[in-house]
PyMOL CGO cylinders between C-alpha atoms (Angstrom):
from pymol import cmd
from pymol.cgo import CYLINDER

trace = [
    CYLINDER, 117.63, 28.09, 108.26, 116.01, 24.41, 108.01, 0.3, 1, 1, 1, 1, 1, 1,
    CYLINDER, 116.01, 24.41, 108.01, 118.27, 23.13, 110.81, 0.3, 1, 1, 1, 1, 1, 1,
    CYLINDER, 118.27, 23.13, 110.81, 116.61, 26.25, 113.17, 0.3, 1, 1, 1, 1, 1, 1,
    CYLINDER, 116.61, 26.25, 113.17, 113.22, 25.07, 112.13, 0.3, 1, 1, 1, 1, 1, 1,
    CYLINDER, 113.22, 25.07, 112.13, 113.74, 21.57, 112.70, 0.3, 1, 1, 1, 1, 1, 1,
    CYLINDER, 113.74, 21.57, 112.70, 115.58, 21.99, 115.97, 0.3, 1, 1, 1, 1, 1, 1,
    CYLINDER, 115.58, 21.99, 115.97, 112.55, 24.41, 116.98, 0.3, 1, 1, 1, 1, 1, 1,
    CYLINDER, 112.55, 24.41, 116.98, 110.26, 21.14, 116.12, 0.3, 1, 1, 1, 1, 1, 1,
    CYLINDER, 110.26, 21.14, 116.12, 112.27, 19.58, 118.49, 0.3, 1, 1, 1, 1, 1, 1,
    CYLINDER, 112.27, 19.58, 118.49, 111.67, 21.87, 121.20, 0.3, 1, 1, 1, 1, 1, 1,
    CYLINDER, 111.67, 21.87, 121.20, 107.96, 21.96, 120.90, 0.3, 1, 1, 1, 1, 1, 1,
    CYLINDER, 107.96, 21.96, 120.90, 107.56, 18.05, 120.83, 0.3, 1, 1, 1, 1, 1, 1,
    CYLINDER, 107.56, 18.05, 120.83, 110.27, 17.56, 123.60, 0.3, 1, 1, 1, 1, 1, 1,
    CYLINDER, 110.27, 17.56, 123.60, 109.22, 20.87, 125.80, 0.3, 1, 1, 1, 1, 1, 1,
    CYLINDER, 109.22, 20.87, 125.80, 105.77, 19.09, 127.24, 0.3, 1, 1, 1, 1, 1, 1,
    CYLINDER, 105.77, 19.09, 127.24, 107.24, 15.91, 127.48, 0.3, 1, 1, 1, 1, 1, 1,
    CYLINDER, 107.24, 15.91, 127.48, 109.94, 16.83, 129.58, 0.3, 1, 1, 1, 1, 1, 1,
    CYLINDER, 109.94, 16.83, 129.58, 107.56, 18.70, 131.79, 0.3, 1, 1, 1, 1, 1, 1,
    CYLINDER, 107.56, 18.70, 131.79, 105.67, 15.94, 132.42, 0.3, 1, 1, 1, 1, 1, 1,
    CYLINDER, 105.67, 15.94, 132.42, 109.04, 13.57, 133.36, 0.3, 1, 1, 1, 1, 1, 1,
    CYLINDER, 109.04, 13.57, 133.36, 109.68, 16.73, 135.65, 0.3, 1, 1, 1, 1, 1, 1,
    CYLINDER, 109.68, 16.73, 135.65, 105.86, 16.35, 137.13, 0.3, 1, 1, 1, 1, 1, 1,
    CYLINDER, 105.86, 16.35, 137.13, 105.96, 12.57, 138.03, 0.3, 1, 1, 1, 1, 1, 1,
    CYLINDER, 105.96, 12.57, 138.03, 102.87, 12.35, 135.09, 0.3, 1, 1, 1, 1, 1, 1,
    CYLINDER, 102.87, 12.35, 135.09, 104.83, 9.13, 133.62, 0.3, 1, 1, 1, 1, 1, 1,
    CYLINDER, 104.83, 9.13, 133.62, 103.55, 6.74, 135.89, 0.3, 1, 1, 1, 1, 1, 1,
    CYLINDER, 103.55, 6.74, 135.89, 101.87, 3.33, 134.22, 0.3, 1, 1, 1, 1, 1, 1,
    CYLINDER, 101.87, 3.33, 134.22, 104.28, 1.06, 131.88, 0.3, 1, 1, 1, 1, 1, 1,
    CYLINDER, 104.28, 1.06, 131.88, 102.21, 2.57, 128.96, 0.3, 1, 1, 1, 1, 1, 1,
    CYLINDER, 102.21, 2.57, 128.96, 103.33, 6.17, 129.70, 0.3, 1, 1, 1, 1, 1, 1,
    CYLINDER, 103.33, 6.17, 129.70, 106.75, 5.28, 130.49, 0.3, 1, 1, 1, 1, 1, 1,
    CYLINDER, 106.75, 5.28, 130.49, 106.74, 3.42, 127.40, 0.3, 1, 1, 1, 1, 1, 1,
    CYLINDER, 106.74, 3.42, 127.40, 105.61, 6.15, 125.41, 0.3, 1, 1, 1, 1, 1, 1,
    CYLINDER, 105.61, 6.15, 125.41, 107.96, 8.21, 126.91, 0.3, 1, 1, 1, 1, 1, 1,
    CYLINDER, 107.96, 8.21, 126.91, 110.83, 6.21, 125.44, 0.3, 1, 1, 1, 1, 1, 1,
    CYLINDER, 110.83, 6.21, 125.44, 109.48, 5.67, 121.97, 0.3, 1, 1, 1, 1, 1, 1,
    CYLINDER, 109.48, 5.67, 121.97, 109.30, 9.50, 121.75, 0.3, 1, 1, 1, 1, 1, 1,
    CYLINDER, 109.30, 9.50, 121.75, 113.21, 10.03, 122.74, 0.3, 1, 1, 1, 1, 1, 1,
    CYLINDER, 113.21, 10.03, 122.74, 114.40, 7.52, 120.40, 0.3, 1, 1, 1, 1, 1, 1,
    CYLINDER, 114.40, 7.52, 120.40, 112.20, 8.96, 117.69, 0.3, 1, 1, 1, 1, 1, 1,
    CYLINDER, 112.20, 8.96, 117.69, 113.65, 12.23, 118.70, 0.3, 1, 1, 1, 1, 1, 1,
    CYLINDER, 113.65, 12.23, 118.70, 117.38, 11.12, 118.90, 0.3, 1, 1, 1, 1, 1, 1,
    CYLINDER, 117.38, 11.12, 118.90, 116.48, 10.07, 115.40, 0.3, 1, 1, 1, 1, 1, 1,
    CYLINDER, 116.48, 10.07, 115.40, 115.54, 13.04, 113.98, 0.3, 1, 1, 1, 1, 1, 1,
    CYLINDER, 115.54, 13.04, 113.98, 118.31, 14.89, 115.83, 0.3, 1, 1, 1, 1, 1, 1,
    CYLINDER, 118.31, 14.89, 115.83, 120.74, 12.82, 114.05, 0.3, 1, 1, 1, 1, 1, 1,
    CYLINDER, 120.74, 12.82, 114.05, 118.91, 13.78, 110.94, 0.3, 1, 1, 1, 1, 1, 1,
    CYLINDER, 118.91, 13.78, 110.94, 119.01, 17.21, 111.17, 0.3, 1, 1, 1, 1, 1, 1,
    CYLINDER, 119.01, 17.21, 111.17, 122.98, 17.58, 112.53, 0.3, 1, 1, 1, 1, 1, 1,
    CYLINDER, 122.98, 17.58, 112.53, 123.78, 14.77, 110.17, 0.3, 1, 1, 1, 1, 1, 1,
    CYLINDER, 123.78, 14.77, 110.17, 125.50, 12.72, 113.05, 0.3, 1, 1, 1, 1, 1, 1,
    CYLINDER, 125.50, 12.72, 113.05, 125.53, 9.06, 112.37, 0.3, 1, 1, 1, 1, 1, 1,
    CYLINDER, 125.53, 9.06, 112.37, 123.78, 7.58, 115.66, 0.3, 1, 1, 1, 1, 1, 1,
    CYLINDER, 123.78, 7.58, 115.66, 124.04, 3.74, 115.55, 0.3, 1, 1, 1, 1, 1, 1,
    CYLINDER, 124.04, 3.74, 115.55, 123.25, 1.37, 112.67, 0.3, 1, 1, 1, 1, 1, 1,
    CYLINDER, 123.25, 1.37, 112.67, 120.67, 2.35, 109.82, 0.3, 1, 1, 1, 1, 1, 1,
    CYLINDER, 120.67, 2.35, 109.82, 118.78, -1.52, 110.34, 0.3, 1, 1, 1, 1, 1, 1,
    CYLINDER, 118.78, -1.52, 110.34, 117.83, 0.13, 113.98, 0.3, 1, 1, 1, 1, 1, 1,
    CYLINDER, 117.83, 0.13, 113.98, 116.48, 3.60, 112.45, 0.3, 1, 1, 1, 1, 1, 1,
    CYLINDER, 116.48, 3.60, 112.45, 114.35, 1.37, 110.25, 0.3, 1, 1, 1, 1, 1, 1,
    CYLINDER, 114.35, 1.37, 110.25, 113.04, -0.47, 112.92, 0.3, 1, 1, 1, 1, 1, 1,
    CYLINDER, 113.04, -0.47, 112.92, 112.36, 2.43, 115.60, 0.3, 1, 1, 1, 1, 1, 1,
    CYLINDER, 112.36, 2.43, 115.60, 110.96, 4.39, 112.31, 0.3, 1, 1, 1, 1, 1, 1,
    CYLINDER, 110.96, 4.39, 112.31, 107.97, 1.93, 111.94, 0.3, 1, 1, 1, 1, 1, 1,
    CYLINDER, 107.97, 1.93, 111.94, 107.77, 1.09, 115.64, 0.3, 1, 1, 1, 1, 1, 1,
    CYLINDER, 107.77, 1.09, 115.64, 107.48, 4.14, 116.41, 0.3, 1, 1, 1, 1, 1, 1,
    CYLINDER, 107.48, 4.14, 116.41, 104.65, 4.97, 113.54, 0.3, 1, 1, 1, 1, 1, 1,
    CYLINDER, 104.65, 4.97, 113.54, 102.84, 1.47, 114.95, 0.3, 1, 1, 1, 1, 1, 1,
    CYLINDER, 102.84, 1.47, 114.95, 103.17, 2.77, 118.82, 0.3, 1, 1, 1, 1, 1, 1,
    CYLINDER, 103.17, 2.77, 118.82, 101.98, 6.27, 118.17, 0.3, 1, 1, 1, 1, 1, 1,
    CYLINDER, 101.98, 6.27, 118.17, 98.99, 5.30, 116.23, 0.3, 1, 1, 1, 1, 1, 1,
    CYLINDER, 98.99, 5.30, 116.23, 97.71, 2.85, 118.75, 0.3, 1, 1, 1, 1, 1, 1,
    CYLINDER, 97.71, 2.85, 118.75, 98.60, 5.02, 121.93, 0.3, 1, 1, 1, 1, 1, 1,
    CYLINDER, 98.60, 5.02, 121.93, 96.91, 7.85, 120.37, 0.3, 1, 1, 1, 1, 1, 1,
    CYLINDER, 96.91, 7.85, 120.37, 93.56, 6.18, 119.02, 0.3, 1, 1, 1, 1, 1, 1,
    CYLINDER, 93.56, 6.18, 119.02, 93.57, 3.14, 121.56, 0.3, 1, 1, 1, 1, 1, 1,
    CYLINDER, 93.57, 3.14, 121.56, 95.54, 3.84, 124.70, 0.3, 1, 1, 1, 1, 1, 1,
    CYLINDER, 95.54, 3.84, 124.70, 95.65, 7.64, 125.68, 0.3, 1, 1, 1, 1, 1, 1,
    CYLINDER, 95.65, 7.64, 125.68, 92.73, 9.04, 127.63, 0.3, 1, 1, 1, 1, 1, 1,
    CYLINDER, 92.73, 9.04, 127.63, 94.42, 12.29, 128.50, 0.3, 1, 1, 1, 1, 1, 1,
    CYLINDER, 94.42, 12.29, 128.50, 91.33, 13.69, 126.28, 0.3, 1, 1, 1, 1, 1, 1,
    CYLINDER, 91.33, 13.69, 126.28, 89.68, 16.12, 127.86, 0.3, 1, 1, 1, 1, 1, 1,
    CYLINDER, 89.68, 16.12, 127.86, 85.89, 16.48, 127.53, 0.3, 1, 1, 1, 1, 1, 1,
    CYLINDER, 85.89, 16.48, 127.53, 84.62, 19.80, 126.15, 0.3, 1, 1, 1, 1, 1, 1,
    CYLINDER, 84.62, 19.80, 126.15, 80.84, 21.15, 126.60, 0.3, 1, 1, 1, 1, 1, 1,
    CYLINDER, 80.84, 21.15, 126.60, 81.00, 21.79, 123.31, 0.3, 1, 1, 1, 1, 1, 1,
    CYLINDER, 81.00, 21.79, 123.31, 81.82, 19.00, 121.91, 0.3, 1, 1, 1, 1, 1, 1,
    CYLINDER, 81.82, 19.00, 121.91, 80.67, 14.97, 121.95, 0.3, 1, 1, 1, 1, 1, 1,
    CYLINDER, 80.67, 14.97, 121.95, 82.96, 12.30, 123.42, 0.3, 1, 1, 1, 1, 1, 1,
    CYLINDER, 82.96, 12.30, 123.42, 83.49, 10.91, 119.75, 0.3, 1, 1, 1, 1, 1, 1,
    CYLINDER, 83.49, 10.91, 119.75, 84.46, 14.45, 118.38, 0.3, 1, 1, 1, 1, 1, 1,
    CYLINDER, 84.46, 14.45, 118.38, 86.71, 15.27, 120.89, 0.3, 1, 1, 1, 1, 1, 1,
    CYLINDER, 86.71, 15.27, 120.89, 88.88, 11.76, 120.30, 0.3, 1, 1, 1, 1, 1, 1,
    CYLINDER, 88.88, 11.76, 120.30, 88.86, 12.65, 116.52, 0.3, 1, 1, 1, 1, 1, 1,
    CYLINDER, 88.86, 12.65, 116.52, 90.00, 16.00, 116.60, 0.3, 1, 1, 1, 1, 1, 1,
    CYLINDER, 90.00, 16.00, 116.60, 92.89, 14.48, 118.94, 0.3, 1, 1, 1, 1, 1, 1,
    CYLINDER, 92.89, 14.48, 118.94, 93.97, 11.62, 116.53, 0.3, 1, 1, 1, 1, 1, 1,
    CYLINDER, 93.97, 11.62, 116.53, 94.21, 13.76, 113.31, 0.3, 1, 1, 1, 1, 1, 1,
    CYLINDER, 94.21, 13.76, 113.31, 96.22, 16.54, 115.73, 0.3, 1, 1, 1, 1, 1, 1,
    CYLINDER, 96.22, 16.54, 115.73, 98.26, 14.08, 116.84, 0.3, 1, 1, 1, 1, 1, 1,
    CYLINDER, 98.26, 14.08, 116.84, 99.11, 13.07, 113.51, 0.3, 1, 1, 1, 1, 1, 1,
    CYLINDER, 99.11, 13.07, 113.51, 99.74, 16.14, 111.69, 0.3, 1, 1, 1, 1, 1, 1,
    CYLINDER, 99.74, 16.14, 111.69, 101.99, 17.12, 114.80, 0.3, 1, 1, 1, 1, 1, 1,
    CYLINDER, 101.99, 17.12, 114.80, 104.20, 14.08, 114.55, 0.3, 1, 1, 1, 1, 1, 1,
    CYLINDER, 104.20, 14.08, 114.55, 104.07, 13.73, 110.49, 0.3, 1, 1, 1, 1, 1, 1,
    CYLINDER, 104.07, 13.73, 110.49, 107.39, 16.13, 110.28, 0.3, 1, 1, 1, 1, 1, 1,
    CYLINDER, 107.39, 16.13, 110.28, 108.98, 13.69, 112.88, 0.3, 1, 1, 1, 1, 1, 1,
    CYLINDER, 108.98, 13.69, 112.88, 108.29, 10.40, 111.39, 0.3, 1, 1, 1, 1, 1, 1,
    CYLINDER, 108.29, 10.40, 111.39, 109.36, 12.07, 107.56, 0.3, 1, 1, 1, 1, 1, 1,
    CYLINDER, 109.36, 12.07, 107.56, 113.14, 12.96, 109.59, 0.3, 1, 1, 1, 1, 1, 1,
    CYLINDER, 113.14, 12.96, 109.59, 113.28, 9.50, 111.11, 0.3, 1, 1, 1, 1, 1, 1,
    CYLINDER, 113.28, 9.50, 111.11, 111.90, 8.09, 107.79, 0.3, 1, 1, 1, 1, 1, 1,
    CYLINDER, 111.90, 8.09, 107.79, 115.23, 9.94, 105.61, 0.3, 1, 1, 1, 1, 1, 1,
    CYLINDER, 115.23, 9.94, 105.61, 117.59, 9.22, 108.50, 0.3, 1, 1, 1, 1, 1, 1,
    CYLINDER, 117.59, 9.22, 108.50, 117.03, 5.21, 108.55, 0.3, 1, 1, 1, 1, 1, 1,
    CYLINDER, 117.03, 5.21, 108.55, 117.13, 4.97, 105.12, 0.3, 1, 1, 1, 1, 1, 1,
    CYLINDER, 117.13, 4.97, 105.12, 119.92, 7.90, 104.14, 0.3, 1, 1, 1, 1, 1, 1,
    CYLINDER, 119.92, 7.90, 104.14, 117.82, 9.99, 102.32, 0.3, 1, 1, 1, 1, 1, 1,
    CYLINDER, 117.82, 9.99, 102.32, 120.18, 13.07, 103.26, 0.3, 1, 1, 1, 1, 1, 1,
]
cmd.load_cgo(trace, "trace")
């Protein structure tokens, strides 16, 4: 039942992303950048969750806080996909994004995190 659950995570991290490869949205070095941490964070966590060995555990470390590093400053620093909301100031907007951001890719960094260092 976990593996549906996780591969289900999968799907909802990796559907928008792959819509956006498939709408030409990936198109400064930061994106496409982005875009490549994510699938290697992914391919991590898929090797988690089918317990497939996917190249050496010293890499899994290394995209594990890489990854963590990259998605904190792309999220707080780098992406200005917000979008502004009557409601809502500038400053409110980027928080709520950040801690969403976070909470959304806390399940993915905890697979990576037992998958680098054979927590299984």
């Amino acid at each position: 039942m976990s593996e549906i659950l996780w591969i289900a995570y999968l799907g909802i991290l990796g559907a928008p992303a792959i819509g956006f490869l498939l709408k030409g949205k990936y198109k400064t070095v930061v994106m496409k950048f982005d875009f490549l941490v994510s699938v290697t964070t992914w391919t991590g966590l898929f090797g988690y969750v089918t317990s497939i060995p996917i190249g050496d555990a010293l890499i899994w470390k290394i995209v594990f806080f890489v990854g963590i590093l990259w998605d904190l400053i792309f999220v707080m620093f780098l992406d200005h996909s917000d979008e502004k909301m009557e409601e809502l100031s500038e400053t409110a907007v980027k928080i709520t994004t950040v801690v969403f951001s976070i909470i959304m890719l806390l399940p993915l960094y905890y697979g990576v995190y037992r998958y680098a260092f054979h927590v299984m």
